[in-house]
N, C-alpha and C positions, 0 to 999 in steps of 0.2 A: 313465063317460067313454067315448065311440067312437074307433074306433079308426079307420083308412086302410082301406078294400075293395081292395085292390091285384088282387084276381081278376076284378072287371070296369071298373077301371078301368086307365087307360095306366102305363106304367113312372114314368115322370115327368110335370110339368103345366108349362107353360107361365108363366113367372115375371118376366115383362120387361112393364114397366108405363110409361106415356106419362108422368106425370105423379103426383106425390104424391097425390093426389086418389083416383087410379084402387089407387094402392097401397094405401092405409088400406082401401078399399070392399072388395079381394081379402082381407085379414087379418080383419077382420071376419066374412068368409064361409065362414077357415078353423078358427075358435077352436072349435068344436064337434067339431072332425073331430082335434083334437090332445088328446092327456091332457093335462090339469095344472088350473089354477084360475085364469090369468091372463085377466080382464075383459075386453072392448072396450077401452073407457075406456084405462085401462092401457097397451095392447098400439098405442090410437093414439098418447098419449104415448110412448111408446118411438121407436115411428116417427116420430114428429113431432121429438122430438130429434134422433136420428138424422142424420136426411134434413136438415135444418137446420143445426148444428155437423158431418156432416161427420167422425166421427173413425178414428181408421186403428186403436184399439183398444180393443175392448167387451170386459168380462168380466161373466160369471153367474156367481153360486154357489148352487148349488141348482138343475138344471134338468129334472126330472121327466121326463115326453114329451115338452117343450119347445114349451110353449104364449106362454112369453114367450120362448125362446129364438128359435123359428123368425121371427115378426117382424122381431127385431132382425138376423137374418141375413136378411133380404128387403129393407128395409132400405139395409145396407151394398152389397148386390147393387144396389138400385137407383142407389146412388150410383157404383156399378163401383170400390166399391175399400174396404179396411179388412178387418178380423179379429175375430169373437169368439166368444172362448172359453168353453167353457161343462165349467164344474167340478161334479163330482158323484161318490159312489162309487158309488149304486144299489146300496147292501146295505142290508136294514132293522136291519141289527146298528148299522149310522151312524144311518140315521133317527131311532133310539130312544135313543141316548146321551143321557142327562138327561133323557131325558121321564118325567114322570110323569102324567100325565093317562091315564086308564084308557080311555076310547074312544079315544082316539089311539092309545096304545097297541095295543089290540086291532085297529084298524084297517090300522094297518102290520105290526105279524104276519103276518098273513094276505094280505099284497100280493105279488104274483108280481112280486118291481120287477125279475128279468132281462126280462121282457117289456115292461117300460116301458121298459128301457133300449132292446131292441129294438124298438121305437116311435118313440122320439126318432132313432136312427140311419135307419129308413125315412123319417120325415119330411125327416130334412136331404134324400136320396137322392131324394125323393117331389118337394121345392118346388126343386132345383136350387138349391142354396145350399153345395156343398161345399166348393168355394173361398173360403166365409168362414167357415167355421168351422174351431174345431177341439177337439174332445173332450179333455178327461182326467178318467180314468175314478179319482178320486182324493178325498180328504178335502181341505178349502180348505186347511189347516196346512198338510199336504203338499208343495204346490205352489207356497205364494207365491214363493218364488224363482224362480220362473220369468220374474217380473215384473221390472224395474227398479224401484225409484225413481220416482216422477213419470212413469212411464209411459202409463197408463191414460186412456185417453178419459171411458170412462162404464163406472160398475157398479153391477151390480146384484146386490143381498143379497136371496137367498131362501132361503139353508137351514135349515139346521136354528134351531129359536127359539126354543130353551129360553135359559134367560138368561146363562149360560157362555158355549155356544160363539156364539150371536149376539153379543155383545160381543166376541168373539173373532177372529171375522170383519172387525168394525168398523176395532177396533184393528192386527189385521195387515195388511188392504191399504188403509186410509186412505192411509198413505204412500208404496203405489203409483199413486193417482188424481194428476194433474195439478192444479195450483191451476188453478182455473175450470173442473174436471171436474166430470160429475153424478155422483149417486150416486143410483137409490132402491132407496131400504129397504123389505122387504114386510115387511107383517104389523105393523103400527104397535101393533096394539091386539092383539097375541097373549095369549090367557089360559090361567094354567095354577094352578091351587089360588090362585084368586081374585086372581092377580097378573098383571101387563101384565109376561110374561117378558124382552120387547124393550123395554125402557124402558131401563134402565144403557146397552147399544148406541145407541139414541138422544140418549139426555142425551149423551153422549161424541160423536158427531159434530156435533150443533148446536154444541160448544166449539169446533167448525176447521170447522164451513159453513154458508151459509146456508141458510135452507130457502127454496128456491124456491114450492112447489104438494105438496099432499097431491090424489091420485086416488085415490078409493077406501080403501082402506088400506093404500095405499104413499102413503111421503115422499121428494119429489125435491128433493135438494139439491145445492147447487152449494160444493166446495170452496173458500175461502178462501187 
């Protein structure tokens, strides 16, 4: 995954777009240049919500370099207003809780993630987005109180997807999304010892939403 040249290029870039058009075309051009795994595809959906509904609060869980994070804070920028937060602890001692899959495994061992953490903070710094985000550098349990109730604009589940705490995830901030919030879920078809570990987390929010659109493999669903 590449990372930011911050040595020959400027402190920050230029982040104020005419038109939604022109803002999908710049995300697009920066998904390469950001650690994580989040698609085109994906990352225009985000923004296409976004920019559309409008909401004063996004939250992630899970946000690596912050490849789907940075979008959704460009974004809220473009609409000149709203917040999203983006939860993570960035230890691999969290990544790995329930994992059993052995290249996973051994692949996050050996992951330098304070560097990724420092990655994702040059980004926000890099795209001019400070003012709509806001980090906590934390476990999702952790935190949800942070939340009200029927708070939540739009969230997005990317952490950990082992079949515990994804369902975990599910179940503790479902009833901070807003009825007629979105929600997607990554990792639809996560496998782990020949099992779809995000499946229980799934079956549990299509009982309280609809699903709107699968991208790729994330599911966007609209609370109930």
């Amino acid at each position: 995954m590449a990372e930011i040249k911050h040595k020959s290029e400027p402190d920050t870039i230029e982040t104020e777009f005419k038109n939604e058009k022109d803002l999908i075309f710049f995300v697009g051009g920066i998904l390469k240049k950001i650690q994580g795994w989040c698609s085109l595809d994906k990352a225009q959906k985000l923004v296409e919500t976004i920019v559309q509904t409008k909401p004063e609060l996004c939250v992630e869980i899970g946000v690596f370099g912050g490849s789907s994070y940075i979008p959704q804070a460009l974004a809220l920028k473009h609409n000149k207003k709203g917040v999203v937060y983006g939860i993570d602890p960035w230890t691999c001692e969290d990544a790995l809780e329930e994992m059993k899959d052995e290249a996973n495994i051994g692949w996050w061992g050996t992951l330098k993630i304070e560097d990724v953490y420092k990655h994702c903070l040059k980004n926000i710094d890099y795209y001019q987005v400070n003012d709509y985000c806001k980090i906590l550098r934390d476990k999702s349990e952790n935190v949800v109180d942070t939340f009200e109730d029927e708070s939540i604009d739009l969230l997005h589940i990317d952490g950990n997807h082992s079949e515990a705490l994804s369902y975990k995830d599910a179940v503790m901030y479902l009833p901070k999304l807003k009825s007629g919030g979105h929600i997607f879920f990554d990792d639809i078809w996560w496998m782990e010892e020949n099992k779809v570990t995000t499946r229980k987390a799934i079956v549990y929010l299509l009982e309280h939403c609809t699903r709107e659109d699968i991208v790729e493999d994330c599911m966007i669903l609209v609370k109930n």
